[in-house]
N, CA, C and O atoms as a DFTB+ gen file, in Angstrom:
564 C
 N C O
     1  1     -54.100     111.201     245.239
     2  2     -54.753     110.686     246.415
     3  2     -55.877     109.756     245.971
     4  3     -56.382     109.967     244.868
     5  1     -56.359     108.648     246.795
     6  2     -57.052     107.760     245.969
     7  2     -58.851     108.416     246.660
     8  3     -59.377     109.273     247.371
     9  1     -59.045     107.586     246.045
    10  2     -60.908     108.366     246.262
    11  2     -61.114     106.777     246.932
    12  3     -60.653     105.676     246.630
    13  1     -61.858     107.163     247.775
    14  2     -62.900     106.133     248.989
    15  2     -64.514     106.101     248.835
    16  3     -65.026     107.138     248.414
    17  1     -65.198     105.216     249.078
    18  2     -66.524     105.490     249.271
    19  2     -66.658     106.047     250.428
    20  3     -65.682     106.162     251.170
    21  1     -68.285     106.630     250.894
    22  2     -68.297     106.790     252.333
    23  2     -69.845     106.883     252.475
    24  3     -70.390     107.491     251.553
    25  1     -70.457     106.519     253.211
    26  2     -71.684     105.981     253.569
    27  2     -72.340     106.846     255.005
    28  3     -71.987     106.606     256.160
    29  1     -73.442     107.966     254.563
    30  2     -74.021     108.491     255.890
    31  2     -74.667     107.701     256.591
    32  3     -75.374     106.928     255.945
    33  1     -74.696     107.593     257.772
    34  2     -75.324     106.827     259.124
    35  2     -76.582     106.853     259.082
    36  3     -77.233     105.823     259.255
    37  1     -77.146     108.023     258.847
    38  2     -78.518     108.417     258.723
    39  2     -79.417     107.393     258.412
    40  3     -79.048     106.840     257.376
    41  1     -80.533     106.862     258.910
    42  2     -81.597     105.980     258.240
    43  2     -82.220     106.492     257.480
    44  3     -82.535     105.738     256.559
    45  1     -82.679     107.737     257.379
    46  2     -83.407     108.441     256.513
    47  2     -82.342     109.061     255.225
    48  3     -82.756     109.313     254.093
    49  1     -81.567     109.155     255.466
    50  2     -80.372     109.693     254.280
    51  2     -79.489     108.673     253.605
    52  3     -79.674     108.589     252.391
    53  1     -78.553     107.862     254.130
    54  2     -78.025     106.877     253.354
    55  2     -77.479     107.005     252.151
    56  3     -77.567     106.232     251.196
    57  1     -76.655     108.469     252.273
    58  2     -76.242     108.674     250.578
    59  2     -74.924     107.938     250.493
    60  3     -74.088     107.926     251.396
    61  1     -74.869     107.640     249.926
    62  2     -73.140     106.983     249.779
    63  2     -72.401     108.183     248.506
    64  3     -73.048     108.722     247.608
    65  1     -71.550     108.287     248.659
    66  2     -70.510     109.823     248.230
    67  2     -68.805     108.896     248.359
    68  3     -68.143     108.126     249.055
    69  1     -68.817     109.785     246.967
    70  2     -67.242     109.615     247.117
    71  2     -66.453     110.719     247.179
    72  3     -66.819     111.788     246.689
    73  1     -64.625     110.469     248.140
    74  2     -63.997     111.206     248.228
    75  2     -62.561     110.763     248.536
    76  3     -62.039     109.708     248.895
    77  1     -62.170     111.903     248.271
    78  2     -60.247     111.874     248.293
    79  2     -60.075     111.965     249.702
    80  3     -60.670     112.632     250.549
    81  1     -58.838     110.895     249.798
    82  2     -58.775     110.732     251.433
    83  2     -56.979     109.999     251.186
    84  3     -56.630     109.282     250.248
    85  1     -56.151     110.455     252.301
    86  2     -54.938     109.426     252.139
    87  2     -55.215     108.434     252.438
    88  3     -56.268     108.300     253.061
    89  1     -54.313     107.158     252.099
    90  2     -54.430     105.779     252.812
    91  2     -53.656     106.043     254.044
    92  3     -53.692     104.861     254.383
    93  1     -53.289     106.349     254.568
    94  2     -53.317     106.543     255.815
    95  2     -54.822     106.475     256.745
    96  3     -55.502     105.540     257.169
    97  1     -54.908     107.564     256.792
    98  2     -56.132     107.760     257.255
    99  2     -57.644     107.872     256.738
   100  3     -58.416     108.529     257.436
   101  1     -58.154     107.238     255.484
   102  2     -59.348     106.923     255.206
   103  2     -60.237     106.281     255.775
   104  3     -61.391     106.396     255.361
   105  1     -59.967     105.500     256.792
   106  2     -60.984     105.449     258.210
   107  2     -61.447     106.280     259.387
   108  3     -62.391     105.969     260.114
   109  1     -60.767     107.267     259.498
   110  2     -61.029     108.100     260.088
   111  2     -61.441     109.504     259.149
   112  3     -61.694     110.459     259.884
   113  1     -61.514     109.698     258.213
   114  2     -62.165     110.687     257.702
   115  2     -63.385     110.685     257.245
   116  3     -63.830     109.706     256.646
   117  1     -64.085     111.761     257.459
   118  2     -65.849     111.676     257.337
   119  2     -66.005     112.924     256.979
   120  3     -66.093     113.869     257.762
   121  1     -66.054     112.992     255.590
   122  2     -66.395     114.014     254.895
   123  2     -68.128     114.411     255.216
   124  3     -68.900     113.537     255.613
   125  1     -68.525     115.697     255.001
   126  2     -70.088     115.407     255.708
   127  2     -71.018     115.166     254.139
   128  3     -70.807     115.184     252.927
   129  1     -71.654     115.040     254.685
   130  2     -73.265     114.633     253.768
   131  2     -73.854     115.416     252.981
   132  3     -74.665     116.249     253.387
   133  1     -73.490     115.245     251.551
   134  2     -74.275     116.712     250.597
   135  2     -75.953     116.541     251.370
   136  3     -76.543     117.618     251.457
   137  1     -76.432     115.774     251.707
   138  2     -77.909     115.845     251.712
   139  2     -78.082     116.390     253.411
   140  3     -78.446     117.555     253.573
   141  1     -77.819     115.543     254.612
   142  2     -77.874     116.366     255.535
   143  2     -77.060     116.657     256.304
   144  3     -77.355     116.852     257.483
   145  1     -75.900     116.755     255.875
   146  2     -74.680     117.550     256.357
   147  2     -74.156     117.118     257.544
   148  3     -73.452     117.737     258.342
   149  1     -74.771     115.441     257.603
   150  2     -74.121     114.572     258.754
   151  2     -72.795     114.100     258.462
   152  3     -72.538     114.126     257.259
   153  1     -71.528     113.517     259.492
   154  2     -70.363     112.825     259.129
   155  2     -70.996     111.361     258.325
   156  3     -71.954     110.739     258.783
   157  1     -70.344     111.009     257.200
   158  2     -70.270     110.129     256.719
   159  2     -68.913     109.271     256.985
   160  3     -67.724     109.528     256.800
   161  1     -69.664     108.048     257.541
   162  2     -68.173     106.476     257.503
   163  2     -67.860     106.013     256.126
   164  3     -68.589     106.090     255.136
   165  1     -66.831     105.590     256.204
   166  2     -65.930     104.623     255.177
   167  2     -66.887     103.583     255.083
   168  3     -67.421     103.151     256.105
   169  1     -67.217     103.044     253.717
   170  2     -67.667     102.108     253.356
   171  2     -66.892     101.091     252.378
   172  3     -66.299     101.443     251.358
   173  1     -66.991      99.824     252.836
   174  2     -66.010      98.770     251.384
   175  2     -67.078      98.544     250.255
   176  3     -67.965      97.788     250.651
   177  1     -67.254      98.978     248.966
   178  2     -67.925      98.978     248.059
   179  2     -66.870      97.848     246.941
   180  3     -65.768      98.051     246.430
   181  1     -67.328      97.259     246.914
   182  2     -66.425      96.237     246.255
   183  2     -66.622      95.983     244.421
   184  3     -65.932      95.332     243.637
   185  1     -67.507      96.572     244.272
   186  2     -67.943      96.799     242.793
   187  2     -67.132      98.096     242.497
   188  3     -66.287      97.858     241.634
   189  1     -67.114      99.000     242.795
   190  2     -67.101     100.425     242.216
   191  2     -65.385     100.419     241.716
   192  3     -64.497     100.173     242.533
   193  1     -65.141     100.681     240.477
   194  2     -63.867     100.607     239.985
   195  2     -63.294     102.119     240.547
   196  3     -63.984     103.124     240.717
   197  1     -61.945     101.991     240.765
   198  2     -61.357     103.187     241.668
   199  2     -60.134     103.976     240.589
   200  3     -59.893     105.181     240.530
   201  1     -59.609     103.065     239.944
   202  2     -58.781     103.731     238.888
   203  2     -59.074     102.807     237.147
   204  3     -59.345     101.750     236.578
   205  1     -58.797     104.024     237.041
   206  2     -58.809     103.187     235.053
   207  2     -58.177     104.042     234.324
   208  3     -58.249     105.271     234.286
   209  1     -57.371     103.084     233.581
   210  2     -56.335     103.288     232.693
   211  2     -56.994     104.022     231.480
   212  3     -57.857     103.385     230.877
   213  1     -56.733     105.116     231.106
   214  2     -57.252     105.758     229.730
   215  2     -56.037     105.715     228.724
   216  3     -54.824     105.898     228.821
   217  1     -57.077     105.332     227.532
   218  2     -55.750     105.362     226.349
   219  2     -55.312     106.759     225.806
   220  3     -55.859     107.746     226.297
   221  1     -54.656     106.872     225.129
   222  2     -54.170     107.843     224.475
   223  2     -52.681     108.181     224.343
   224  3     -51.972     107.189     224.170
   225  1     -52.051     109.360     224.385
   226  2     -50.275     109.797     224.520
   227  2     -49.444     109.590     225.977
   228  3     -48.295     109.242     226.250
   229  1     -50.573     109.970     226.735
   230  2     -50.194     109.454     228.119
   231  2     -50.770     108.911     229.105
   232  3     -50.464     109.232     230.253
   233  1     -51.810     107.891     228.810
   234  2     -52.088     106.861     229.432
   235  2     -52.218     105.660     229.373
   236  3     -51.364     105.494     230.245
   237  1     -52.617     104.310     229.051
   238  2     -52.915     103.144     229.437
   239  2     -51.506     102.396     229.098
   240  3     -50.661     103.022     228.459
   241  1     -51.194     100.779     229.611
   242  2     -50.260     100.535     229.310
   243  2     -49.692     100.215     227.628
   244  3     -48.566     100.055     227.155
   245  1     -51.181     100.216     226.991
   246  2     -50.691     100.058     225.403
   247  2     -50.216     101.511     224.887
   248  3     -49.231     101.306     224.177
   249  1     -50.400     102.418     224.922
   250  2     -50.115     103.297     224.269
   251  2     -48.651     103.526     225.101
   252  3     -47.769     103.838     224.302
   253  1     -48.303     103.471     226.116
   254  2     -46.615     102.942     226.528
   255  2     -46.094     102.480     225.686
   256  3     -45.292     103.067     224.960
   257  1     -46.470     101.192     225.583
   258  2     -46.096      99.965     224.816
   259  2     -45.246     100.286     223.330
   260  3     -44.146      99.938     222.901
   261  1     -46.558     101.282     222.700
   262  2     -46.534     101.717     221.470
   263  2     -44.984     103.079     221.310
   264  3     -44.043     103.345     220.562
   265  1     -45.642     103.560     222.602
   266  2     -44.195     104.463     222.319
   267  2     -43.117     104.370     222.428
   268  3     -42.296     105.167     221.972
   269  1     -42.743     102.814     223.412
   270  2     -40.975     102.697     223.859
   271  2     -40.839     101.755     222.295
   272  3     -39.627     101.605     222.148
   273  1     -41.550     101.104     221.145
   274  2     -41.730     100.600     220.397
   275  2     -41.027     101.664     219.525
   276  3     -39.840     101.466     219.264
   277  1     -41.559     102.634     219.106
   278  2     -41.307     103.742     218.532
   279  2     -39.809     104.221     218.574
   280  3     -39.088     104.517     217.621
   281  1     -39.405     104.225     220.461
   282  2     -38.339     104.781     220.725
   283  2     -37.038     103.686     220.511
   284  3     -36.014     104.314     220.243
   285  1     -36.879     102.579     220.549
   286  2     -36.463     101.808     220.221
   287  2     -36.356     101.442     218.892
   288  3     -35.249     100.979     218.620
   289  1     -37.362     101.510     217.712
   290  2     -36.670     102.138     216.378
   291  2     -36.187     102.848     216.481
   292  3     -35.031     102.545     216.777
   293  1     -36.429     104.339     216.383
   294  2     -35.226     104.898     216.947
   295  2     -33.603     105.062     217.043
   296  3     -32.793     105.574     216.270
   297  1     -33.465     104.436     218.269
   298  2     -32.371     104.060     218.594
   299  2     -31.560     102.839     217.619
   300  3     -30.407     102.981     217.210
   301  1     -32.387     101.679     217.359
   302  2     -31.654     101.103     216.445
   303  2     -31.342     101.779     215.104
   304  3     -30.264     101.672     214.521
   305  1     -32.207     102.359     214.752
   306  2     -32.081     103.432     213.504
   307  2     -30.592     103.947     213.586
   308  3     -29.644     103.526     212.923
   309  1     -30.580     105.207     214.785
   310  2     -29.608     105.621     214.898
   311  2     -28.197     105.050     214.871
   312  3     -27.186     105.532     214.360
   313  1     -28.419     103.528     215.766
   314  2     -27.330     102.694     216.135
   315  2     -26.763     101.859     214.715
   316  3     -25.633     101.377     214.633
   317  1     -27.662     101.811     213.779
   318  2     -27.301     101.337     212.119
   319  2     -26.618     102.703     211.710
   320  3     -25.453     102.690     211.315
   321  1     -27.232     103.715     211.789
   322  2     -26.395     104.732     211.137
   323  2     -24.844     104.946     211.790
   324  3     -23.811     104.974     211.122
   325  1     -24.917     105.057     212.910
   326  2     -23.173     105.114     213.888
   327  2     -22.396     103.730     212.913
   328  3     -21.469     103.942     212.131
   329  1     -22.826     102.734     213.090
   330  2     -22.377     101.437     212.389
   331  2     -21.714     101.656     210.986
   332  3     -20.636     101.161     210.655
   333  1     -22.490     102.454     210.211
   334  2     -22.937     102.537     208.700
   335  2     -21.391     103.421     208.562
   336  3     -20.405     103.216     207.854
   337  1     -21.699     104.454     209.565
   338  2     -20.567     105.604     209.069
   339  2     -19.072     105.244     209.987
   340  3     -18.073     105.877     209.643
   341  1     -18.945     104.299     211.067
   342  2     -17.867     103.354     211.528
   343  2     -17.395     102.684     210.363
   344  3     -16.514     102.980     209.556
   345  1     -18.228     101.649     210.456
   346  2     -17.222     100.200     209.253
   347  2     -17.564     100.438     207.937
   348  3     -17.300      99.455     207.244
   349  1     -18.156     101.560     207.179
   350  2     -18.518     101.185     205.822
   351  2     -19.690     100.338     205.646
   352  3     -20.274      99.783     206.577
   353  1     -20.047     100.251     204.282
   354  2     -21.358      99.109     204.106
   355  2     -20.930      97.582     204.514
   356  3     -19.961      96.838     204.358
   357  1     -21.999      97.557     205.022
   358  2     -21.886      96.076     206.096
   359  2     -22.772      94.972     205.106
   360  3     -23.950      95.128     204.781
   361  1     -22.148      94.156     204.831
   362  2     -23.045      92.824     203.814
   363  2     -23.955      92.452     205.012
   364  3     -23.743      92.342     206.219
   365  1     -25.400      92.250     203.969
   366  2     -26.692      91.579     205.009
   367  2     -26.804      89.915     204.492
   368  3     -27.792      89.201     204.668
   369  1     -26.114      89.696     204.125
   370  2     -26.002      87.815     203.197
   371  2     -24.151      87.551     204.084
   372  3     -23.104      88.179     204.241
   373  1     -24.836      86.030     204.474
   374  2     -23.543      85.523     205.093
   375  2     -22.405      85.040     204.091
   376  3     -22.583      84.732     202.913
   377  1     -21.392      85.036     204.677
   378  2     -20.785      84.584     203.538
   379  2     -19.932      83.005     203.546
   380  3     -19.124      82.644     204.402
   381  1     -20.286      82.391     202.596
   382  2     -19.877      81.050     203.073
   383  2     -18.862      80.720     203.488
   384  3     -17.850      81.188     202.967
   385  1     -18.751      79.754     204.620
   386  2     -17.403      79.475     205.761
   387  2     -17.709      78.206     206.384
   388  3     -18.748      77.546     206.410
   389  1     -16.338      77.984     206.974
   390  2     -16.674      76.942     207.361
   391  2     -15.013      77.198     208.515
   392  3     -13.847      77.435     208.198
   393  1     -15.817      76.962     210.132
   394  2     -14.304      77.507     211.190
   395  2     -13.738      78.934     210.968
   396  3     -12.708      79.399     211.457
   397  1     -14.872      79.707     209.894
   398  2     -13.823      81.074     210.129
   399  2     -13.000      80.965     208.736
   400  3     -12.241      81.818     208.276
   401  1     -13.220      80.144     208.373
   402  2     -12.403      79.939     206.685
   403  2     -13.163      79.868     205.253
   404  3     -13.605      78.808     204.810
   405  1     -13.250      80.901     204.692
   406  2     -14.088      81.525     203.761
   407  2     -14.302      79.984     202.373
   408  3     -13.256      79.445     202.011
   409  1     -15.262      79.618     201.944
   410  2     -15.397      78.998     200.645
   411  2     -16.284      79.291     200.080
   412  3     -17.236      79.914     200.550
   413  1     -16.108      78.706     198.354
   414  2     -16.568      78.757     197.253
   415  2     -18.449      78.917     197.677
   416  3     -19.235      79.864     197.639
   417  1     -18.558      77.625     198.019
   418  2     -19.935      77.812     197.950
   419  2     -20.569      76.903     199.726
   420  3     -19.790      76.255     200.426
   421  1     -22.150      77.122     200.092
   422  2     -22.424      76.369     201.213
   423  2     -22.218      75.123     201.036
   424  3     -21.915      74.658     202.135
   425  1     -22.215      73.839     199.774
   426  2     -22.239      73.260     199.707
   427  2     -20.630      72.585     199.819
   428  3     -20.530      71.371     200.001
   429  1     -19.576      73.316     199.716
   430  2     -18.437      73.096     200.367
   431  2     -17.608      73.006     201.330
   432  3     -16.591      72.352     201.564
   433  1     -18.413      74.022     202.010
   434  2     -18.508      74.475     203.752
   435  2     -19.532      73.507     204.548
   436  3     -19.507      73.421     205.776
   437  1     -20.529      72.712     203.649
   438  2     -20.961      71.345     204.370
   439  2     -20.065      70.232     204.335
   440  3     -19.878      69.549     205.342
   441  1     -19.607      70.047     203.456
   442  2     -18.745      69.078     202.699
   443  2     -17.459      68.890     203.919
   444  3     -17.267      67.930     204.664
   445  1     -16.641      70.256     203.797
   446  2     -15.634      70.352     205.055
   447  2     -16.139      70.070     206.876
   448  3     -15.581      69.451     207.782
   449  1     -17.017      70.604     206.837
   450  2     -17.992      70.246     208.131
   451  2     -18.314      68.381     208.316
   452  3     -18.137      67.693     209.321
   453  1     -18.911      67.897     206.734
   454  2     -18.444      66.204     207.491
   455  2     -17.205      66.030     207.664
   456  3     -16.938      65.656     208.806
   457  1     -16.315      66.154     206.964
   458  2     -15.036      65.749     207.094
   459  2     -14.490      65.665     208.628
   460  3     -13.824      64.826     209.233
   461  1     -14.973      66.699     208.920
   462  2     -13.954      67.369     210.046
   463  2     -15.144      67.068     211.221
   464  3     -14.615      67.323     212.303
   465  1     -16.000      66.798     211.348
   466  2     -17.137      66.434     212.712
   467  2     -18.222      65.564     212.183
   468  3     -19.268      65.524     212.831
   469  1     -18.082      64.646     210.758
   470  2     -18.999      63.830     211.140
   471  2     -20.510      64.113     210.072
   472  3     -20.513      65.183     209.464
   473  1     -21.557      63.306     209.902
   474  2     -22.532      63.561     209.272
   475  2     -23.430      64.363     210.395
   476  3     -24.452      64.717     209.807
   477  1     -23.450      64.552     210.995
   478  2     -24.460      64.872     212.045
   479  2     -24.222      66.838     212.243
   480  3     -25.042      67.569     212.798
   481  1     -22.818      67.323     211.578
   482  2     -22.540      68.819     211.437
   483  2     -23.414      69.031     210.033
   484  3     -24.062      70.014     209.672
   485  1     -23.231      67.957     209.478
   486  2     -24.129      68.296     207.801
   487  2     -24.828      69.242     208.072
   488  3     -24.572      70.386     207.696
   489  1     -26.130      68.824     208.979
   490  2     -27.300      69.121     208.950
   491  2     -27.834      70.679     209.273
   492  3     -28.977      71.076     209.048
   493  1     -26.614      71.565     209.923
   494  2     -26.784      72.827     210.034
   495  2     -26.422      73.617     208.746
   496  3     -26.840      74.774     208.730
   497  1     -25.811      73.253     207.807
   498  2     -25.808      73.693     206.718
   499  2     -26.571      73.451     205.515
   500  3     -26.180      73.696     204.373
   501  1     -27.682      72.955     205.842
   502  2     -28.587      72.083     205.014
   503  2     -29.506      73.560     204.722
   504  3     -29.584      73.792     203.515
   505  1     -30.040      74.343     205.392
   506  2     -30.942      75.344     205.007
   507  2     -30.042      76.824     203.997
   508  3     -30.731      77.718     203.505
   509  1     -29.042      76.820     203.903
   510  2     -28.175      77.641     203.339
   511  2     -27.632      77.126     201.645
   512  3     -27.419      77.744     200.602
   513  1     -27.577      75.994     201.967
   514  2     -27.535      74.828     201.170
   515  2     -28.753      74.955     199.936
   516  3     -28.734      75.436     198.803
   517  1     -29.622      74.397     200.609
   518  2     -30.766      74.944     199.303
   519  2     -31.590      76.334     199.022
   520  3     -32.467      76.454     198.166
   521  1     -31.125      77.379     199.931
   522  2     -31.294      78.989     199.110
   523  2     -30.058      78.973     198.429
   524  3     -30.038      79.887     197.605
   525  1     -28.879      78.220     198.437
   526  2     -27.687      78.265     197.108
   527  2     -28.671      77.973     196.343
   528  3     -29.279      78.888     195.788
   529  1     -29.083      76.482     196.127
   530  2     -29.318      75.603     194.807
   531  2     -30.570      76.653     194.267
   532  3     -30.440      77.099     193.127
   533  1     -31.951      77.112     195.177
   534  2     -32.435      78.012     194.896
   535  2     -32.187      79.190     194.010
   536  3     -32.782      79.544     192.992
   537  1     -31.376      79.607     194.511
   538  2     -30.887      80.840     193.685
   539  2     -29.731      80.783     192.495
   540  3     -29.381      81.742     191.808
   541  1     -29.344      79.746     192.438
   542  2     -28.708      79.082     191.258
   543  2     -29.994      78.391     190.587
   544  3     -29.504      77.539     189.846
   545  1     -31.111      78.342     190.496
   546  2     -32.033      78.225     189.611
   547  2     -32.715      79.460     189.146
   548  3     -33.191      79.541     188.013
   549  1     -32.767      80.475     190.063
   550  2     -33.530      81.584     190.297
   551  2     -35.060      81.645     190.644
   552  3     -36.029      82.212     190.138
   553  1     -34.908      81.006     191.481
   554  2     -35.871      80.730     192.300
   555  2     -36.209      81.700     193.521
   556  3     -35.103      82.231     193.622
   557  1     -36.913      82.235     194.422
   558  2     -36.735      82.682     195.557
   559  2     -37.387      81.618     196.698
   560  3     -38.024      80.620     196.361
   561  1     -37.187      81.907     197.777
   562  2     -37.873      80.486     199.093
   563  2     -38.341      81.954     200.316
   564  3     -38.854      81.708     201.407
């Protein structure tokens, strides 16, 4: 239930108090007056913060954040292992091709790529291209 301000009538009292009230009806409720035990009205207090997010295991939206983070390793974790014990070890290095048709090296699979579409296919094989020449020096990038 949300909490309301509420403001006694009183000239001499004037406490302002807060309280739990539905939205429904928080205009019509008048909780009475710790001081003189008059009905107190609804007041719009426009400063006074009404909810706040606390951090920790189960509150604010970062520590959410942090846990569907968590849970989602997880799951991919798991979803590599189902994989792992399905197809066998899965290569993490592509293997050079060109249409689905396996070659020697990237620099051949560029080579077939002008042939067949032109200088302008070159250019996607250009970064594969020099981690070959790279690593045929022994280099890392």
């Amino acid at each position: 239930m949300p909490t309301y301000s509420f403001k006694c009538p009183s000239e001499t009292c004037e406490t302002i108090i807060e309280d739990d009230a539905s939205i429904k009806t928080y205009e019509e409720h008048h909780p009475p007056c710790p001081k003189c035990g008059g009905p107190c009205n609804y007041v719009y207090v426009p400063y006074l913060v009404h909810g706040v997010l606390k951090d920790g295991p189960t509150g604010s939206w970062p520590s959410k954040g942090e846990r569907f983070k968590q849970y989602r390793a997880k799951q991919s974790e798991a979803a590599g292992r189902r994989q792992q014990e399905r197809f066998g070890h899965i290569r993490k290095d592509a293997i050079p091709n060109y249409n689905g048709q396996e070659t020697e090296s990237w620099k051949e699979a560029q080579v077939e790529a002008m042939r067949d579409k032109g200088v302008e296919s070159a250019s996607t094989f250009n970064q594969k291209v020099s981690e070959e020449k790279a690593a045929d020096k022994g280099v890392k990038l």
